[in-house]
N, C-alpha and C positions, 0 to 999 in steps of 0.2 A: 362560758361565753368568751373567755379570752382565747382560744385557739378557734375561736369561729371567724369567718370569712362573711361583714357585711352583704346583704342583701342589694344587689344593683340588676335593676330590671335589665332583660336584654330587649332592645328595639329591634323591632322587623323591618330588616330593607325596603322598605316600597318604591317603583320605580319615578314616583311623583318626587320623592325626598329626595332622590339619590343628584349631588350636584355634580356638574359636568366638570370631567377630570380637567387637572391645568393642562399649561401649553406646554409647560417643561413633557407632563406626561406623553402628550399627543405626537410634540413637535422636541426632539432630540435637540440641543446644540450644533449639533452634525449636520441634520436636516436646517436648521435655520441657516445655518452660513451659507451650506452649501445653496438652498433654495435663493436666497438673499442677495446671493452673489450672480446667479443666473440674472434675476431680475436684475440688477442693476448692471452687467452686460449686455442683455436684451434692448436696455433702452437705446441704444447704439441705434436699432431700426427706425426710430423716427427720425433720426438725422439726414436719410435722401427724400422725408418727405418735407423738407425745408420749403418755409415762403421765401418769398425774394427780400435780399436785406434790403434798408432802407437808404442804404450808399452803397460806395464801389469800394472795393479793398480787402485788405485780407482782415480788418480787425471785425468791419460789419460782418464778414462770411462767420469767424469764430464766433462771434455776440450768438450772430441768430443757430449755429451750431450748439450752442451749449444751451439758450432754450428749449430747442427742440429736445435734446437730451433728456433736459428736466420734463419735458411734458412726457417725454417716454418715461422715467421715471415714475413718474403719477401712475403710470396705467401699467405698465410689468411689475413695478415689484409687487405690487397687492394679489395680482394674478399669480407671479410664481410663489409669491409664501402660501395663499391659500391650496395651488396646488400642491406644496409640500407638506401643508399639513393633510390634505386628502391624500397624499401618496402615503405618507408617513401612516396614517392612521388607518387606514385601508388595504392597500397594496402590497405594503413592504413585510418581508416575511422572517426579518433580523429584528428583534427586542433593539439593539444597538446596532446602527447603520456603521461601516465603515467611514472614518475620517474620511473627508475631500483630496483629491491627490493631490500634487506638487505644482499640477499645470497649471488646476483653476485656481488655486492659491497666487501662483506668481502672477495669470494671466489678469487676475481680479489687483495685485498690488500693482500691477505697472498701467493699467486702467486709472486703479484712483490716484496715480504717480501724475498719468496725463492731463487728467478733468481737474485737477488741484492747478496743478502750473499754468494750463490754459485758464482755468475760474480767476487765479491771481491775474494775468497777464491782462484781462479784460479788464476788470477790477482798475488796473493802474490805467489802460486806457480810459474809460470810465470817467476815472478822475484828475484826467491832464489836467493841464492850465487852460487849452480849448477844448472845451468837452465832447468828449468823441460824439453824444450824440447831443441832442435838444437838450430834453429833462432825462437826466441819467438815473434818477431817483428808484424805480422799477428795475429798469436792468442793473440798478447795484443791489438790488435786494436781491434777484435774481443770482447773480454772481455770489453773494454772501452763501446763498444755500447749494451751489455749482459747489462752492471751496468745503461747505461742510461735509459734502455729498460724496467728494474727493477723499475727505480724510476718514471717513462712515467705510468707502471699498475701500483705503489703503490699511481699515484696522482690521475688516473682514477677509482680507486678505494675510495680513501676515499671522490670525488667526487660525486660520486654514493652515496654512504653513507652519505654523508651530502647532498645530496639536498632529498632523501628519506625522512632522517630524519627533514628536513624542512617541507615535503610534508606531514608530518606525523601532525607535527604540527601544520600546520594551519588546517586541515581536524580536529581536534579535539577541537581547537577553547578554549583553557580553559580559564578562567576568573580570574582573585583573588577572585572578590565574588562569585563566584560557590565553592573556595575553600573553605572558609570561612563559608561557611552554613551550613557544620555538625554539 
C-alpha cells in the first residue's frame, strides 16, 4: 500500500459547472490599456456638444469643457472596454496582442498632461476668494474626478510607453559583445 497512489475521483466537466474565465484571460493587459486609452480619448467628442456656460469667459468655457469630457467619459470608456473584450475574445487571432505603439502612448500621456493642468486650473478657479461660480461644491467634485481622470490617462499612458518600449527591447536582443565588435 505504500507505493500505491490514493484514489481521487475524476469530475466530469459539465458546461453548467464550468465558471467563466477571468478578464486577465479574456482581456490581455495590452488589450485593457490599449482599449482604455481609446475610451478616454474618445471622450474628446462630447466636448462640441457643449451647453452654453453659465458666464462669459474663458474659465466658464473650460468648467463646462471638462464636464462635458466627463460625461463623454461615462459613455466611451464602458463602450471601448467592452468592445475590447469582444474584440479580444472573439476577433483577434494573436493568443498575445502586440504592445500599443509609441503614438497612443505619448498621445494618451500628453491628454492626461492636458485634462490634469486644466482639472487643477478650474479647481484654483473654483476656489478663489470670489468664487467663480454660485455653489462651487458640484463642479469641485467634478474637477476632483477631472484631476483623477488626468492622472488614470497620464499612468495609462506612460504604461503604454513602457512596456512598448520593453517590447522594443527584447525584439532587438542587443548583446555587450555585439557592441563591442566595431
Amino acid at each position: 500500500m505504500s507505493g500505491q497512489t490514493p484514489f481521487v475521483p475524476q469530475l466530469i466537466p459539465s458546461p453548467l459547472l464550468d465558471l467563466p474565465p477571468r478578464l486577465s484571460e479574456i482581456m490581455p493587459i495590452m488589450w485593457f490599456s490599449r482599449f482604455l486609452a481609446i475610451g478616454l480619448l474618445s471622450g474628446t467628442l462630447m466636448i462640441p456638444l457643449l451647453h452654453s456656460p453659465r458666464g462669459g469667459g474663458f474659465e466658464h468655457l473650460r468648467l463646462d469643457a471638462i464636464m462635458s469630457l466627463e460625461i463623454g467619459w461615462f459613455l466611451t470608456v464602458p463602450v471601448s472596454l467592452v468592445a475590447g473584450v469582444l474584440w479580444a475574445g472573439f476577433f483577434s487571432k494573436r493568443p498575445r496582442p502586440a504592445p500599443p505603439g509609441f503614438v497612443l502612448g505619448g498621445i494618451t500621456v500628453a491628454f492626461g498632461s492636458l485634462v490634469l493642468s486644466q482639472a487643477m486650473a478650474a479647481s484654483r478657479w473654483l476656489n478663489s476668494s470670489p468664487a467663480g461660480v454660485g455653489d462651487p461644491d458640484g463642479e469641485y467634485v467634478m474637477m476632483a474626478f477631472a484631476e483623477f481622470s488626468g492622472v488614470v490617462a497620464l499612468l495609462i499612458g506612460a504604461v503604454i510607453l513602457i512596456s512598448r518600449g520593453a517590447a522594443v527591447q527584447r525584439s532587438r536582443k542587443i548583446g555587450v559583445p555585439a557592441l563591442t565588435n566595431h
